[in-house]
C-alpha positions in Angstrom: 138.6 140.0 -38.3 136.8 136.5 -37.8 138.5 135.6 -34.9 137.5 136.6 -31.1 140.1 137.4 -28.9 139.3 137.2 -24.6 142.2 138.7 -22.5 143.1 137.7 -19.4 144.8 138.4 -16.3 148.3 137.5 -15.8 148.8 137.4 -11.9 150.1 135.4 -9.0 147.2 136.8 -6.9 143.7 134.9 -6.2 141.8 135.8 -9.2 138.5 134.6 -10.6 136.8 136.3 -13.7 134.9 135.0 -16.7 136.3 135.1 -19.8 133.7 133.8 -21.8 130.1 133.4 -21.6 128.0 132.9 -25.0 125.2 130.5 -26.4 127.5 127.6 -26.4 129.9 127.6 -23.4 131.4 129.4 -20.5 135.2 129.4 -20.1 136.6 131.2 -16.4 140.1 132.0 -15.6 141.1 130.8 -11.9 144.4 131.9 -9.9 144.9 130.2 -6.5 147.5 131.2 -4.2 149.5 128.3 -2.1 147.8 127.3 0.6 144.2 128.2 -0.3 140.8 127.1 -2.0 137.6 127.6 -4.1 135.1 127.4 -2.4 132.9 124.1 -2.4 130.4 123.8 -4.6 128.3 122.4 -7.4 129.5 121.6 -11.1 126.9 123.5 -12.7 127.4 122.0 -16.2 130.0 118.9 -17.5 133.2 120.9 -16.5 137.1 120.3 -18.2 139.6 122.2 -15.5 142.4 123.0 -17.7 145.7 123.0 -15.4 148.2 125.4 -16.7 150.5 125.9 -13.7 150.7 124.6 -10.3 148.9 121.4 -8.8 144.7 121.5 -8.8 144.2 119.0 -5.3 140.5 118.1 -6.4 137.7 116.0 -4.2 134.7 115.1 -5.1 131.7 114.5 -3.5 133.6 113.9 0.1 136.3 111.7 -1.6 139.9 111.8 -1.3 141.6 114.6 -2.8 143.4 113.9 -5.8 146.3 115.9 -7.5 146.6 117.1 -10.6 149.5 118.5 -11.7 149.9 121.7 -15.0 149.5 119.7 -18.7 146.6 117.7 -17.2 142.2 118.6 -18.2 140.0 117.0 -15.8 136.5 116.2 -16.6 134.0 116.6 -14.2 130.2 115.5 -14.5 127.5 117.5 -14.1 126.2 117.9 -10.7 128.7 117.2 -8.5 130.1 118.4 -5.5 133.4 119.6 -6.2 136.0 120.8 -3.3 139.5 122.6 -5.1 142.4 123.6 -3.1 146.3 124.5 -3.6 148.0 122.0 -1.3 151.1 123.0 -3.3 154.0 125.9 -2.8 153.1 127.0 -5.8 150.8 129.4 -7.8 148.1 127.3 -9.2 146.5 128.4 -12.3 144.0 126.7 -14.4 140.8 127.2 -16.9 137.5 126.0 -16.5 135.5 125.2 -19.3 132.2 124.6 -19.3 129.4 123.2 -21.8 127.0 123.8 -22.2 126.8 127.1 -20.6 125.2 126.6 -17.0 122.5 128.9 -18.2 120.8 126.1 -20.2 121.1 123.4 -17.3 118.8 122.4 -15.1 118.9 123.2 -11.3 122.0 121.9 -9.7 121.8 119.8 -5.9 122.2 121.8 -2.5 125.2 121.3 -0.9 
């Protein structure tokens, strides 16, 4: 088989895990319940949030949050404050891709 296949979980309950993490990127899986948040912090590398379900409310460096509903990929830069929440009722879901792996970046700012 040539292929690489990465499961993940299929819940409605907060959920964070990596999926993949090689040479050339780092893809995480993120459930967040209605009514709760990441917690701030840093874009470690140039960052595409891949919304699959749900509404991502996203703010960046002390800005106004802005929604993003399933169907949309927000880029993010490197290095910067990120603060992502579920405003909505429901479930949101989304991937976060990126690359190059953090582990090949340079230190990120404190927060």
């Amino acid at each position: 088989m040539i292929e690489s296949a990465f499961p993940f979980a299929r819940t409605d309950s907060q959920t964070m895990e990596k999926i993949v993490d090689d040479e050339r990127v780092n893809i995480n899986h993120i459930v967040v319940e209605p009514g709760k948040a990441v917690p701030t912090h840093v874009s470690n590398s140039f960052v595409h949030q891949v919304v699959v379900r749900g509404t991502l409310s996203l703010s960046l460096e002390d800005g106004p949050a802005t929604p993003h509903p399933a169907g949309t990929i927000v880029a993010v830069p490197f290095n910067t404050k990120m603060a992502i929440q579920n405003e909505g009722t429901e479930t949101l879901e989304f991937f976060v891709v990126k690359a190059p792996n953090p582990r090949d970046m340079p230190p990120v700012k404190a927060i």
